[in-house]
C-alpha positions in Angstrom: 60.4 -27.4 -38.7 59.0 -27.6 -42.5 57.0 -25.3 -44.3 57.4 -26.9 -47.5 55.9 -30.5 -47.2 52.6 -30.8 -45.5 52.9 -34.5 -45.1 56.0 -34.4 -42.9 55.1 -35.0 -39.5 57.3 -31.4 -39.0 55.3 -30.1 -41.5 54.2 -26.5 -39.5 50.6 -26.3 -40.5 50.2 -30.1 -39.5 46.9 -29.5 -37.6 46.9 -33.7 -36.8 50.4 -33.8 -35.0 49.3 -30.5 -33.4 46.7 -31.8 -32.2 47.8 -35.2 -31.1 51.4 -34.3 -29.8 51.4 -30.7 -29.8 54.6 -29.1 -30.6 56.7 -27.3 -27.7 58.2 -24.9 -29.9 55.5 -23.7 -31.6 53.1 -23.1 -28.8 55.9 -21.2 -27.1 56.4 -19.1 -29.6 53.2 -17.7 -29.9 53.0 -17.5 -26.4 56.0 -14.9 -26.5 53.2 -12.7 -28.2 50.7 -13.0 -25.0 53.7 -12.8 -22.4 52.8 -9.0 -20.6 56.1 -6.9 -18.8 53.7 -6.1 -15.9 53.8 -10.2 -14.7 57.5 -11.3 -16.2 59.8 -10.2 -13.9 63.5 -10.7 -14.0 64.4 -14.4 -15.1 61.2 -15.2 -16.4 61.0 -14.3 -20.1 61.9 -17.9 -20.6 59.5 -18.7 -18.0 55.7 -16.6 -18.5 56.4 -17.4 -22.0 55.4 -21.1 -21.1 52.5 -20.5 -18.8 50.5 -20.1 -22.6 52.5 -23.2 -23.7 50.9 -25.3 -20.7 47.7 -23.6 -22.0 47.8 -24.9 -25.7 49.1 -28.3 -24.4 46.3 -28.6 -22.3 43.5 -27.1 -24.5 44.3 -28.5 -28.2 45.8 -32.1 -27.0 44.1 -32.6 -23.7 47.7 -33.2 -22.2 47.6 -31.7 -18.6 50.1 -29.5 -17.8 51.5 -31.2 -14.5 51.8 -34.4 -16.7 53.3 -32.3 -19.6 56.6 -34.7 -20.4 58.5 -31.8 -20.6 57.3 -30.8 -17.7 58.3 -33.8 -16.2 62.2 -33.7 -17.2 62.6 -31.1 -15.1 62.0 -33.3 -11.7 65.6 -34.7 -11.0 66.5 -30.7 -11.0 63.8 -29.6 -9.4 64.2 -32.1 -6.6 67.4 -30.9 -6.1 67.0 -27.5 -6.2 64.8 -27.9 -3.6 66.8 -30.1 -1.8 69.2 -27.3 -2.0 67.3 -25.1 0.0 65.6 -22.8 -2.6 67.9 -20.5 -4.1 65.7 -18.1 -6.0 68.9 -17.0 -8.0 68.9 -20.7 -9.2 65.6 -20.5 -9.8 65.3 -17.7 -11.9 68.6 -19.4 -14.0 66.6 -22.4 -14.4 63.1 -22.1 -17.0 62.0 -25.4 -16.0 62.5 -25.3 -12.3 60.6 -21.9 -12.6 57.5 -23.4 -14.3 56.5 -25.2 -11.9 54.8 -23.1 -9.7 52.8 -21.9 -12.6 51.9 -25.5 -13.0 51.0 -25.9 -9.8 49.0 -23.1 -9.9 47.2 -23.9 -13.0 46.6 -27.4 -11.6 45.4 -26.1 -8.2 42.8 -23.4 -9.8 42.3 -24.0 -13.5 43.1 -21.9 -16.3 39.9 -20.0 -15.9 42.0 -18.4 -12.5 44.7 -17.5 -15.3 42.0 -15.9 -17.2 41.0 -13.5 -14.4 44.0 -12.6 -13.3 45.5 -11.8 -16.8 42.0 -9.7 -17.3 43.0 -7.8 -14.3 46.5 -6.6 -15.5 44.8 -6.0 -18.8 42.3 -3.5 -17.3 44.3 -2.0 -14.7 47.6 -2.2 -16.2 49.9 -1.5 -13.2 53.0 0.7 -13.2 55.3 -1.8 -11.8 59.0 -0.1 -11.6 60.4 -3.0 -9.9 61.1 -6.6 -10.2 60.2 -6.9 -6.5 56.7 -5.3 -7.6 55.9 -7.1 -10.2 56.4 -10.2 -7.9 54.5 -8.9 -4.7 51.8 -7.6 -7.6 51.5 -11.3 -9.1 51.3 -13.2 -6.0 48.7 -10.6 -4.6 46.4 -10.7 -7.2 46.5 -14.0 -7.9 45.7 -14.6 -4.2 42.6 -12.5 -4.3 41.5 -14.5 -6.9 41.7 -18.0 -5.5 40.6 -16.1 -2.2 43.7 -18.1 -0.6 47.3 -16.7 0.9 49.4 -17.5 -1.6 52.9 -16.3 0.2 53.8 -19.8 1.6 53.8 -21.4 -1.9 55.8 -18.7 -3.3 58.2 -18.5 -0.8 58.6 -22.4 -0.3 60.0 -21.6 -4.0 62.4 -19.0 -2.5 60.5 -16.3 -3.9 61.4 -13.0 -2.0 58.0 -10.9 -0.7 57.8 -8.1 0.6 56.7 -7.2 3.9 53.4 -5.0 3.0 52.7 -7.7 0.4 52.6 -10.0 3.7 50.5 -7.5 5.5 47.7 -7.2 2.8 47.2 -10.8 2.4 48.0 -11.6 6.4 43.7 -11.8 6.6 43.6 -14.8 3.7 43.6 -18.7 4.5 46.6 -20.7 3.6 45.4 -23.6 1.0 46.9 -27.1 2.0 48.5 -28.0 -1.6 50.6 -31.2 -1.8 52.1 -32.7 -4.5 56.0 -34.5 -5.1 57.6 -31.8 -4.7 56.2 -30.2 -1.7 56.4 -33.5 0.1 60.0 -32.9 -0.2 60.7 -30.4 1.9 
């Protein structure tokens, strides 16, 4: 990173590489200042942090995020992890393994569903005491929105949910998503 020649392509301010490439670091460091306790549970500071990364890849260099080639490093991983069987331990040790499923998400339902949802823990802004909350709290309202049952994503991830999250969203349809690593499984 340079803040002293604003010809180098690692020149900060470099609205042209920015634009054209992006720059990973930069994105996510703003996106620390948009990350909200209320939806980062335990293991995902690293995580959230790069749902707004995604975002500014997407937004100011038209590079989608399930194409993002950083994204895309973390497939041999990923692949094993679920290979593996799931481990949400693992996954909560591993940022890019863990961003998928906000990938997927934001490929499945746009960044306009992201929108909403953040909205939503802006206005109401939960008293989540628990990691286990915050989860059940994320996947439910994120469900309402799309209007789909989002447990069997979450869990194909090995996310843990709780039963009477599973009882409020037991009258929701279950979306048919497929993509690579689905198909594992």
């Amino acid at each position: 990173m340079d803040v002293t020649d604003p010809q180098s392509d690692k020149f900060l301010f470099n609205i042209h590489v920015l634009k054209k490439k992006g720059w990973w670091g930069v994105f996510h460091e703003l996106g620390h200042n948009m990350q909200r306790d209320w939806w980062t549970f335990d293991g995902t500071g690293e995580v959230t942090v790069n749902i707004f990364t995604l975002h500014a890849m997407n937004i100011i260099c038209h590079i989608q995020p399930w194409i993002h080639p950083w994204l895309e490093e973390q497939e041999s991983n990923t692949r094993i992890y679920i290979e593996n069987g799931c481990n949400f331990d693992e996954w909560k040790d591993d940022p890019g393994i863990g961003l998928i499923i906000y990938a997927q998400l934001a490929r499945e339902y746009g960044w306009e569903t992201y929108k909403q949802v953040f909205r939503q823990y802006e206005q109401t802004q939960p008293y989540l005491d628990s990691n286990q909350e915050k989860m059940d709290h994320w996947i439910e309202i994120f469900s309402r929105q799309v209007g789909y049952n989002l447990i069997p994503l979450f869990k194909f991830w090995g996310f843990p949910v709780s039963k009477s999250t599973v009882e409020v969203l037991h009258g929701l349809d279950v979306p048919k998503i497929t993509d690579k690593f689905i198909e594992i499984a």
